[in-house]
N, C-alpha and C positions, 0 to 999 in steps of 0.2 A: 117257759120251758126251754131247756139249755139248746135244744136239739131246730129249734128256729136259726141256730147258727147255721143248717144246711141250707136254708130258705133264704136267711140275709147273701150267702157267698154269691148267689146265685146274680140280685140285682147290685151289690154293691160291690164286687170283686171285679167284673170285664176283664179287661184289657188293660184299664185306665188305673186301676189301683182304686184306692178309698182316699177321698177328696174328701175335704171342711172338715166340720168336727165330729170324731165318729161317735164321741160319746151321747152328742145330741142324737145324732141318728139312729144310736143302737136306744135310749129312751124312749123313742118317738115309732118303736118299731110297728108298733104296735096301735097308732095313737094318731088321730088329724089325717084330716082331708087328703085326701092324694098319696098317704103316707105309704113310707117303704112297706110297711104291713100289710098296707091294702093288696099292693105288688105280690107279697108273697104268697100269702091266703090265695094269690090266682093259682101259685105254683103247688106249695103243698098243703092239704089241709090239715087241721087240726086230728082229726081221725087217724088219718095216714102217719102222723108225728109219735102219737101215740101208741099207733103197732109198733114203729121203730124203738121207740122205746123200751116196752116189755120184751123187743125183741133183742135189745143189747145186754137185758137182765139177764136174758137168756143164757147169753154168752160169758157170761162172767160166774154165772152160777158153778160151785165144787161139787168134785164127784164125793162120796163119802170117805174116800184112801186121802181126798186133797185136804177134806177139814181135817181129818186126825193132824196129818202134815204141817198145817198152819198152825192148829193149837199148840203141841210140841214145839213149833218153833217160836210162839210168841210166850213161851213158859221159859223160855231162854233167855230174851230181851233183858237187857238190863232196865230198868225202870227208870230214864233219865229226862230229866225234868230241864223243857227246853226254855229258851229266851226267847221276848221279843223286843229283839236292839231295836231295829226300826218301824216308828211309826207307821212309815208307808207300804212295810211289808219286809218278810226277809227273803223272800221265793219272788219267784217272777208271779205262781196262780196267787200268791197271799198278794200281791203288788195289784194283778190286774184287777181281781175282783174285789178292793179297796177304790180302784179306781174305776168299779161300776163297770167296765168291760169284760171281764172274765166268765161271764154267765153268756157270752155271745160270740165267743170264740171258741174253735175247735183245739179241744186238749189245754186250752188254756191263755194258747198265745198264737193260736196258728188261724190264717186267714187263707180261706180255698177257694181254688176258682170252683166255676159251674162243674168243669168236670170230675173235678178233686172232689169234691161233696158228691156226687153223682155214683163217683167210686166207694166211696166211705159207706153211703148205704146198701148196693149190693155187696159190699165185705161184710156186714154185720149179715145179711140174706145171708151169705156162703155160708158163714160159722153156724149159725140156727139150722141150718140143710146141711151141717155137716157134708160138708162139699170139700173137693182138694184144695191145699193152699200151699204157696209158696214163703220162701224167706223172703222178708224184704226190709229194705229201711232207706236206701238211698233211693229220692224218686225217679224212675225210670220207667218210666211207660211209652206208647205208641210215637210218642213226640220225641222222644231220645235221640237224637245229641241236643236236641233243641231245648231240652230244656236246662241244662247245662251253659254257663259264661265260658265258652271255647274263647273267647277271643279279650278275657277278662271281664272283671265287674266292674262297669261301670256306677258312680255312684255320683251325689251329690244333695249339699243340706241347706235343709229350705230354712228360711227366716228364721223360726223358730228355734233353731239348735243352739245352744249357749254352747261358751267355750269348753264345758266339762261333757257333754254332751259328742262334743268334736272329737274329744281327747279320748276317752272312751271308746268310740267308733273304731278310731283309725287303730289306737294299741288291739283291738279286740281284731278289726281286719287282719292287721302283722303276723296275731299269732298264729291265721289261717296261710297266711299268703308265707313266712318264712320255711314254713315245712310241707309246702306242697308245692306246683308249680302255678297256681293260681294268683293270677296278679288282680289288683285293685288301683282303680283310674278315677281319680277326683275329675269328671266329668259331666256338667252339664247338660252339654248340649247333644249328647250322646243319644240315640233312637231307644237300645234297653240300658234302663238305669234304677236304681234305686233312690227313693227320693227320703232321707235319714231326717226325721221330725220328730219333735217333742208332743206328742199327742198324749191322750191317757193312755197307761200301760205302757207294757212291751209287747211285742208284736211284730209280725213279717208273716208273708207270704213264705209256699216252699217251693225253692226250685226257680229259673225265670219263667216268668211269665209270658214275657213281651212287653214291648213298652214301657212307661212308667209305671213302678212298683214301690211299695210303701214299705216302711221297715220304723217302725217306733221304739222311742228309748224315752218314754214320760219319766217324769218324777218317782223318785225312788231307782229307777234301772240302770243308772250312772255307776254302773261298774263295769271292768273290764269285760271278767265271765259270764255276766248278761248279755252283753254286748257280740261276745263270741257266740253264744247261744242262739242268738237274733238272727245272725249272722249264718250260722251254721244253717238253718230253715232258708234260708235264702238262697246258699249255695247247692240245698236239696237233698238236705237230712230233715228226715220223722225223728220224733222221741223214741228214744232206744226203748223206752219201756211198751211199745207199740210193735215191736218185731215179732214176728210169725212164733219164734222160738219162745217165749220170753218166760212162758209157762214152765218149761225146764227149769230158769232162773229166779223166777219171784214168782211171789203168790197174791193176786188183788184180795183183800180184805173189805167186801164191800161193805160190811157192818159198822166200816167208820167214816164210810164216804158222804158227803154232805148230800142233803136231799134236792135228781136233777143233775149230779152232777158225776154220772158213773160214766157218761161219756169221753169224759177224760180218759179211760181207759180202754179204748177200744182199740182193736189191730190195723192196724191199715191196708189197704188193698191189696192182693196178693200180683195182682199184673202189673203192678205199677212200681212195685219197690226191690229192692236185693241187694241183700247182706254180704253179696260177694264170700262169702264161707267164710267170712270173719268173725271170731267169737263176741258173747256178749261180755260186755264189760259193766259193774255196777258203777265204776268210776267214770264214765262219758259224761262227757260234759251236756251232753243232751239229754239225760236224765232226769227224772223233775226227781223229788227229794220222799223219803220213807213216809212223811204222811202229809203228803198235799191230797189237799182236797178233803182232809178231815173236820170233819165238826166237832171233833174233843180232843185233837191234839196227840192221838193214838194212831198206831202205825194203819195204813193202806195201801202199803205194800210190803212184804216180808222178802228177804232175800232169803236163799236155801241156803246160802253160808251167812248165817245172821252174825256173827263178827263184822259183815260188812252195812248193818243197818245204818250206821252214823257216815256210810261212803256216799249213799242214793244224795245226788244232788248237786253233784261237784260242780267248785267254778273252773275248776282246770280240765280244758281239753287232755284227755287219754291221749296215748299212742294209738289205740283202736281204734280214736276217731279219727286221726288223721292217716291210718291204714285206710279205711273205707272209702271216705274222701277221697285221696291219691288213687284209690283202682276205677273210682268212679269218675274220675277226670283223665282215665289213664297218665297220671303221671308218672308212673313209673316206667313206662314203655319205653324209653328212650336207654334207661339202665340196664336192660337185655338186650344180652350178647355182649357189652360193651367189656371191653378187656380191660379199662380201665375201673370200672365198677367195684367199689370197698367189698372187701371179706369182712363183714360187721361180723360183732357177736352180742352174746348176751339179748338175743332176738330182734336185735336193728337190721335196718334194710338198708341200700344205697338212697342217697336223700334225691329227691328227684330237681334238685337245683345246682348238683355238683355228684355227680355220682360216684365222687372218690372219693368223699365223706360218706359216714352214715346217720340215715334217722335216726336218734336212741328213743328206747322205752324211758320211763320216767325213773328218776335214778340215777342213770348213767348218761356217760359225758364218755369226749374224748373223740379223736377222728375214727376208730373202732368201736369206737360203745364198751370199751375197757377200761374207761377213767370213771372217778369220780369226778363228779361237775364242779368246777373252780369257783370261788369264794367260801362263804363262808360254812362251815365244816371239817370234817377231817375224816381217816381214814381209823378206826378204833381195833384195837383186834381183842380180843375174849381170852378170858383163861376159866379154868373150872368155877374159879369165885366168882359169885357176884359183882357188877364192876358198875359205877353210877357215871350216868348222861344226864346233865342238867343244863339245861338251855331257856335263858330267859330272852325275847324276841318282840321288837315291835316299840309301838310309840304307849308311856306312860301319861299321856295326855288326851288319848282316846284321837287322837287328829286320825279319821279314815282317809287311808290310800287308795288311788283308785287301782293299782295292782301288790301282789305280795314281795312281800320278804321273806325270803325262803332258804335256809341253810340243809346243808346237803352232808348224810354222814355214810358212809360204810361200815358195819362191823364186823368181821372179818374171824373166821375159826381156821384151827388146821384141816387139813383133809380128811374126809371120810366123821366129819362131827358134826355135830347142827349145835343151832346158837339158839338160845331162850330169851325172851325179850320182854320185860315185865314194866309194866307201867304204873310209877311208884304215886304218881299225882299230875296233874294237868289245873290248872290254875286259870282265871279268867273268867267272862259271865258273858259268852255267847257260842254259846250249843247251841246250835239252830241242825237242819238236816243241810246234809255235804259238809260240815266243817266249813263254811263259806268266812268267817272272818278269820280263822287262827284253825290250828290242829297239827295233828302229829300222824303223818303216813309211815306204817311200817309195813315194807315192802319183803311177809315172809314166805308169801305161798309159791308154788312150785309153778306157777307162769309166770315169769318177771316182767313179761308184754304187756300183763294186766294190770291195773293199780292197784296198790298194797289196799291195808286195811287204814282209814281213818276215826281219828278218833278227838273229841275234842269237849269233853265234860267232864265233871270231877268225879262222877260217878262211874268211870271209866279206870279209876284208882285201882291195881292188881289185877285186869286183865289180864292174859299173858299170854303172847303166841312163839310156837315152837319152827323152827323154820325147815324148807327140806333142801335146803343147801348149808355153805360154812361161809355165807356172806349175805346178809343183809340190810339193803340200803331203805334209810330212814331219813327222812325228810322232816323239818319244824318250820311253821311257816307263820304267818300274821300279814294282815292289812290294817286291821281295828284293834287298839288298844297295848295292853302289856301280856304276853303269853308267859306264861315260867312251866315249861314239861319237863319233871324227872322220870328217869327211864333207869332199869336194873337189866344189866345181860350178863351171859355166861355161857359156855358150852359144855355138851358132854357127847357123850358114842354117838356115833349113830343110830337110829334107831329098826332096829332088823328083826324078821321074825311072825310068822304067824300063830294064831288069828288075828292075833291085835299089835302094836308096837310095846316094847320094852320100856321102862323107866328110867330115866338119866341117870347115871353113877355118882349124885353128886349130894351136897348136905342140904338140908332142910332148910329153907328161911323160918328167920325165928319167928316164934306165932306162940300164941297159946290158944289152943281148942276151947273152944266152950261150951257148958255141961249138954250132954245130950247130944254129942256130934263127934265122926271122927273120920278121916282119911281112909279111904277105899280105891284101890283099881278097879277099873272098869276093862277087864284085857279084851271083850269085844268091842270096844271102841275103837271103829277106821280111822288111823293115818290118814288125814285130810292136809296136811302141812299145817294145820292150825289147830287149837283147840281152845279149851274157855275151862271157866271156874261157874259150877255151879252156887250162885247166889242166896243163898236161905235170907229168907228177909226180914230178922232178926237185928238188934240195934249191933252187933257184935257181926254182919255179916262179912266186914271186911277185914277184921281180924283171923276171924276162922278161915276165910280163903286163902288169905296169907303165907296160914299154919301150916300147909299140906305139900308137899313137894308140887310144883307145877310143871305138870308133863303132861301130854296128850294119853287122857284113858287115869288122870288121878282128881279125882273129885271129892266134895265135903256129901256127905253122906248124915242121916240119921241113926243115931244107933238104936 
């Protein structure tokens, strides 16, 4: 039972971290004279494991307004039929629990002390007793500043770490350490440190502990955005899907959750963590992906802007998570009052390592957050016509990098217009959840602080989102393989007007309808700054989506 994971943190977590091989130990948990099992069974029994358990069903259970909610939105999905590139895994929970640990870890990849576990089961108590709770996500409880590297992280790799191993670490540190004020000290012999092993799995503690502390990168988790991930737990971030709020945001589908393992979705303490009134974001890098933890491959968690089902997962740290992060390090305290401090735009902050630059959201570049980001891309601008983006990206040899390639586009309307952005095809064979080898972020919705929408399967062919600005920045990216995305834009009026928004002024893509179907308004359909093509799943489904003007509130219809 998965929930022995509160029972193991208890002997095997301390002070000291988890020493020798844990995979033997989590085997044996159970198993042999003197064994950690025996240990536990003193602490919690079998009985008592088993109320916590029915009682996290509890918590997850929909009210009857939630299933209607869920079904509608997973009758929107597009039906997209994912890869598995790697053997080992393509998730950190498909990685651990290959590697025989992920059945004995919290959430997946998280390892708790005594008191962290201790808290995990009176939060599950709170939400059953419908008890008050708070935001949280960064962990802060009674130990605060302490549990925090005030004085940097110290770290350092035992034996076992091969050079890709190294490389990985240290890029995945940088990308915490360049945009926060939080530094990283290859230190030994340092009192708190982290000790970076090749163990099974991936895995770390959250938050310091004290002392020496474990953080694993096994086989299979040699990549940068894993690495950040690891890293991220460390510095003393929970899984964003684990915040107080999250129920706003997503919906758990436990009908596709493997049996034992609904655990993974539980909230975390309410006194121990806070979200600082920072919003959720599906693009966090701390995010696990839309169906981990499934046993068929079907989603297990739905987003309520289900455009962003193929974002759950990302290997790119958000701007929101390094929002968080900085308030929770106070790094930015130094930038108040300061006369020299940037007038960012476009929702950047002053960077808390120069405060006469700014931090930007994702997208934008520049010492204001007014540029596009230099290399590869360009600035595009729209006219009423159709106008094609094609972008081929990446190595034709499949050679995987351990970070991306990433080209950076603007496209760009007059005033007072929105831009349409149509996605003619997307080429490649790894759709996995987050877009993690390759994909295409279009960044159209009305918080640009957020991460766009991704996208990165063929069946993601004539999507189309409408933007609620006259600029939207679009991102193509790759580590594995050859990507080729075409994309079709165009602008027209704005869109103004109640109850519902108006349709663009502009011509039809060519299409031909097929028998039995035809173009309809939908003028109660809410302006969201995005909108979708409904699917009929007919062998002609992509043609007839085609056919229809695409605007927010125009869909294929049956006649």
């Amino acid at each position: 039972m998965r929930l022995a994971l509160l029972a193991l943190l208890l002997v095997v977590c301390a002070n000291a971290g988890i020493l020798g091989n844990v995979r033997e130990k989590i085997k044996n948990i159970f198993t042999g004279e003197k064994s950690i099992g025996e240990k536990i069974k003193s602490l919690i029994k079998k009985k008592k494991m088993k109320k916590l358990t029915s009682k996290i069903k509890k918590t997850l259970e929909l009210t009857p307004q939630a299933i209607i909610s869920l079904k509608e939105r997973l009758s929107r999905l597009r039906p997209i039929k994912q890869k598995q590139v790697k053997d080992t895994g393509d998730s950190i929970d498909e990685i651990n629990e290959k590697s025989e640990v992920g059945t004995s870890l919290f959430q997946g990849d998280i390892i708790l002390t005594e008191r962290q576990a201790e808290e995990v089961e009176q939060d599950v108590k709170e939400e059953t007793a419908e008890g008050n709770r708070t935001k949280r996500q960064a962990f802060k409880d009674k130990r605060y500043p302490n549990t925090i590297w005030s004085n940097g992280v110290n770290y350092y790799f035992d034996y076992s770490a091969g050079a890709v191993l190294k490389s990985v670490f240290k890029k995945g540190a940088r990308e915490w350490e360049k945009d926060t004020c939080i530094n990283f000290i290859e230190d030994r012999s340092a009192k708190d440190k982290i000790r970076v092993f090749a163990e099974s799995g991936c895995w770390s503690f959250v938050g310091k502990i004290g002392g020496s502390q474990d953080l694993s990168l096994g086989r299979g988790c040699e990549s940068v955005g894993t690495a950040a991930h690891e890293i991220g737990h460390a510095l003393g971030l929970y899984h964003t899907m684990s915040r107080h709020d999250r129920d706003n945001y997503i919906t758990i589908n436990t009908h596709n959750v493997k049996v034992d393992w609904l655990d993974q979705f539980t909230k975390q303490t309410p006194q121990t963590n806070e979200n600082y009134g920072i919003t959720y974001d599906y693009g966090s890098i701390m995010h696990y992906g839309g169906t981990s933890s499934s046993f068929n491959k079907k989603p297990t968690m739905v987003p309520f802007d289900t455009m962003h089902q193929e974002t759950l997962g990302s290997p790119f740290m958000s701007f929101y998570d390094l929002l968080v992060l900085n308030t929770h390090y106070n790094c930015f305290d130094k930038c108040k009052g300061n006369p020299r401090a940037a007038n960012c735009e476009n929702g950047g902050v002053p960077h808390p390592r120069d405060c006469s630059k700014c931090l930007c959201p994702g997208g934008y570049g520049g010492k204001l957050c007014n540029e596009r980001l230099l290399g590869c891309g360009e600035v595009l601008k729209a006219t009423k016509e159709y106008t094609g983006l094609s972008k081929t990206i990446g190595n034709p040899n499949l050679d995987e990098r351990e970070d991306f390639e990433i080209c950076h586009y603007w496209i760009e309307s007059p005033p007072n217009t929105q831009i349409e952005v149509m996605i003619d095809s997307i080429s490649g064979n790894f759709a996995v959840d987050g877009c993690k080898y390759f994909g295409v972020e279009i960044k159209s919705q009305k918080d640009q602080k957020a991460t766009g929408y991704r996208f990165c399967a063929y069946e993601d062919a004539d999507v189309t989102l409408l933007s609620s600005a006259n600029r939207v920045p679009v991102m193509i990216y790759s580590r594995e393989g050859q990507t080729d995305v075409k994309l079709q834009y165009r602008y027209g009026d704005l869109l103004v007007g109640k109850p519902g928004p108006k349709p663009m002024k502009t011509t039809k893509r060519p299409g031909v309808l097929p028998k039995g179907f035809r173009c309809a308004d939908k003028p109660t359909l809410v302006n969201t700054g995005f909108f979708y093509i409904l699917f009929i799943t007919t062998n002609n489904a992509v043609t007839a989506a085609g056919s229809c003007v695409l605007t927010t509130g125009m869909f294929l219809m049956r006649t």
